[in-house]
N, C-alpha and C positions, 0 to 999 in steps of 0.2 A: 819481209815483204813491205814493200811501199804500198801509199794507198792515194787517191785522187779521188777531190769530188768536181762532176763535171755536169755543167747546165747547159743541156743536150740543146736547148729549145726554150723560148719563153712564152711561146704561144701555149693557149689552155683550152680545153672543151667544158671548162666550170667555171661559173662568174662566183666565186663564193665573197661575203662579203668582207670578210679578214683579208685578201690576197692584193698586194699592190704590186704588178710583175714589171722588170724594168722594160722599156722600148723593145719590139721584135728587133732582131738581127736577122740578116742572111743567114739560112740554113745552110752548112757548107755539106757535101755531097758524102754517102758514104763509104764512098773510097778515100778521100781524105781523110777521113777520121781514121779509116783501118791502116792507112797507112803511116801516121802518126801515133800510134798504138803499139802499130809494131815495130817501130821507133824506140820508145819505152822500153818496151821487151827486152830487147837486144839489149837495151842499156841497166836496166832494173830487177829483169826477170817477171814471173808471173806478179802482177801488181793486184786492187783491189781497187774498181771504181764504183766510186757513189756519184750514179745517174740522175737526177733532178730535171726539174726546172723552173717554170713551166708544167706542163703532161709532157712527161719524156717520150709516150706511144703516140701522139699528134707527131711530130719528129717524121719528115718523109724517109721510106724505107726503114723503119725504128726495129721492124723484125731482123731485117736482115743483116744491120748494124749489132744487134745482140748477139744473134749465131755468132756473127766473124769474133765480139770481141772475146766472147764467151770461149776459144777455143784459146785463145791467148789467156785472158785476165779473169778472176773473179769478178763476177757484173753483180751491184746492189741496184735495181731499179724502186728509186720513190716515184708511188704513182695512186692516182684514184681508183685504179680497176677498173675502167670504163673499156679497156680494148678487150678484145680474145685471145684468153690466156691460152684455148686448147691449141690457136697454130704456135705458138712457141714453147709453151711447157715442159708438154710430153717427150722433146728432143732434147732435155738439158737437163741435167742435174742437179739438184739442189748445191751441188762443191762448185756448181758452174755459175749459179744466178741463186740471188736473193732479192726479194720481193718487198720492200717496202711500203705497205698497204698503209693507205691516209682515207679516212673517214670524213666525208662531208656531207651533213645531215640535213643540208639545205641546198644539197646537190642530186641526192641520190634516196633513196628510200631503204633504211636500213636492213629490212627483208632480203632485200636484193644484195644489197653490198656485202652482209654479213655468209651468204649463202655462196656466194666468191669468193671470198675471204679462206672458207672453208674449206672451198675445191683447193687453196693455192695454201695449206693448212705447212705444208711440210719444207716450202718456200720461204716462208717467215721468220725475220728475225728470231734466236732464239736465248736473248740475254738472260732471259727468265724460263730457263729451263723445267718444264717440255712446254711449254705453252708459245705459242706463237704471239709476237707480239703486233697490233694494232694503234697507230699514230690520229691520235686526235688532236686537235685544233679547242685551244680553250677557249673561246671568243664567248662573252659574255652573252649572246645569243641564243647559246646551245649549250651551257654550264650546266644547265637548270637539269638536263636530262641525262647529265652522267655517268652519274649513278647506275638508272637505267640500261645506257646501253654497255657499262662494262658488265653488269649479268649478264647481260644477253651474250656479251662475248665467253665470260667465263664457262656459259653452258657449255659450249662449241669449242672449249680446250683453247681458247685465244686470253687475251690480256689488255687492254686498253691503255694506252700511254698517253696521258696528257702532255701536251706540248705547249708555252707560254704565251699568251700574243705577242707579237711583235707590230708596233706603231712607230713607225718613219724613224724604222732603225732601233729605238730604245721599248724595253718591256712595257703592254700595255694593259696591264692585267692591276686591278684593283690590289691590297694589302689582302683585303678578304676573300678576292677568285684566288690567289697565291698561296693562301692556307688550306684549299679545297683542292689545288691541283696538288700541291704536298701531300694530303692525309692520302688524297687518289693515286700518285704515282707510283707505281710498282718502283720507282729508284727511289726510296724512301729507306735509306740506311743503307742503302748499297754497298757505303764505303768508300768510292771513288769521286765525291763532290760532284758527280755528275746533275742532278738534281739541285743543288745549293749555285751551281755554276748556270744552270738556266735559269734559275728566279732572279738571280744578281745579287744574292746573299755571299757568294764568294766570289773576288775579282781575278781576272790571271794579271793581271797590270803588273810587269815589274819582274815578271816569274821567264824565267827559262821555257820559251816553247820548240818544238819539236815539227810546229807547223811549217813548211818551208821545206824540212831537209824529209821528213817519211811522208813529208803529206802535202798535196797544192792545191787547191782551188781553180778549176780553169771558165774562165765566163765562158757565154753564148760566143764572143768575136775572136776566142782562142788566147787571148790573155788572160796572163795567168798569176796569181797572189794566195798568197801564204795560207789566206784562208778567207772566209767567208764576208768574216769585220773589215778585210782590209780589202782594198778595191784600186789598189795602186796597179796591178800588174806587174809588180817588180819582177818578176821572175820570168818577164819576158812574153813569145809569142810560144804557145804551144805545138805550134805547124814549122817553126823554125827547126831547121837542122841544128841547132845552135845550145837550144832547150836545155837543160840541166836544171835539177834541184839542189840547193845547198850542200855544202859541206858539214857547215854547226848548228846546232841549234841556235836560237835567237831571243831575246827578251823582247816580250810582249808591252802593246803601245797600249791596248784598248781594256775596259774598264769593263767589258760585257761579255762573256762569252756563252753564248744561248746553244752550239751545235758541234764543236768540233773541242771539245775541253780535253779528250782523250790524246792530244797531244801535248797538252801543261804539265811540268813537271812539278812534283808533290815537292820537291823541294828549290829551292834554289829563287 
């Protein structure tokens, strides 16, 4: 299975103050998308997209862009939880859609979100098995309450995952919030430098990635690159009949890789 992460949309329904989104683009319609999708198919087979953006469910028609792709591809939607989950849930399967829930606690009132979280419990990432995992935002704003709220999630069979700030592009996280998102991260000996590869304690620079040929990156304007650090579009227009992903894998340029490390290879 290939996989794709794609930034549906850069527009947001949350000003949180960690988030710098690049320029709105044209939304392109969602027959174009489904018909670029099933594009892939035919070329790929069932794939795996990682939805983003922006709020993926701001996205005009965003429900019924899911259904279509969902009958084709495995859909991972990162998202606040602010839309309604009951018109789309109850029709799709967990084998169909996974839920990316992100926690913003200067956006939303934890009662509320965690109470969502719950309904969408069987949706959620499950790296950390049986617990559903929960995407936090470490912004030194909200560090201080943690602790806190991974209880609260623990009560309710969830998991709290810290995630690093990221500041115009490079990690912006103090030496001391970095040893607190460590002690906190459920990837805390994991094994696969997952963890060590978000703080920028391990680099892929130099290493054999995998980004490119199993995995792409497609912006909001349908160009498309290797992966999230690179912003070339070498790989072209997504809407192009043309499209292809690599044949080999490729050595890595960049010094940082905070989200997509699951394509670096352990050795080489």
């Amino acid at each position: 299975m290939v996989h794709f992460g794609l930034d549906l949309t850069y527009a947001c329904n949350y000003r949180c103050p960690y988030c710098a989104l690049p320029a709105p683009v044209p939304h392109r319609p969602v027959k174009e998308w489904l018909r670029a999708w099933e594009r892939v198919h035919r070329l790929y087979g069932r794939s795996t997209i990682y939805m983003s953006g922006g709020e993926p469910s701001v996205y005009p028609g965003f429900y019924d862009l899911v259904r279509g792709l969902a009958g084709m591809h495995k859909v991972d939607v990162c998202t606040n939880l602010s839309w309604d989950v009951a018109r789309l849930l109850p029709e799709l399967s967990p084998e169909q859609i996974t839920i990316s829930a992100t926690f913003h606690p200067t956006q939303v009132e934890s009662a509320e979100f965690l109470a969502k979280a719950e309904r969408v419990k069987d949706y959620l990432p499950k790296r950390w098995p049986p617990k559903g995992s929960v995407y936090f935002v470490a912004h030194p704003g909200q560090m201080g309450r943690m602790a806190e709220y991974a209880a609260a999630m623990e009560e309710r069979g969830l998991v709290l995952v810290p995630l690093p700030l990221m500041v115009a592009g490079e990690p912006g996280n103090s030496e001391e919030e970095k040893k607190a998102i460590a002690e906190a991260s459920p990837n805390k000996g994991f094994g696969d430098g997952k963890l060590e590869y978000q703080l920028k304690t391990l680099s892929p620079e130099g290493r054999l990635c995998r980004a490119g040929q199993r995995y792409a990156h497609i912006r909001g304007d349908g160009g498309v690159s290797r992966c999230t650090r690179h912003e070339d579009r070498a790989l072209g227009d997504f809407f192009s009949e043309g499209f292809r992903l690599r044949g080999e894998p490729e050595r890595c340029s960049q010094a940082w890789c905070p989200f997509e490390s699951q394509w670096v290879e352990t050795e080489g």
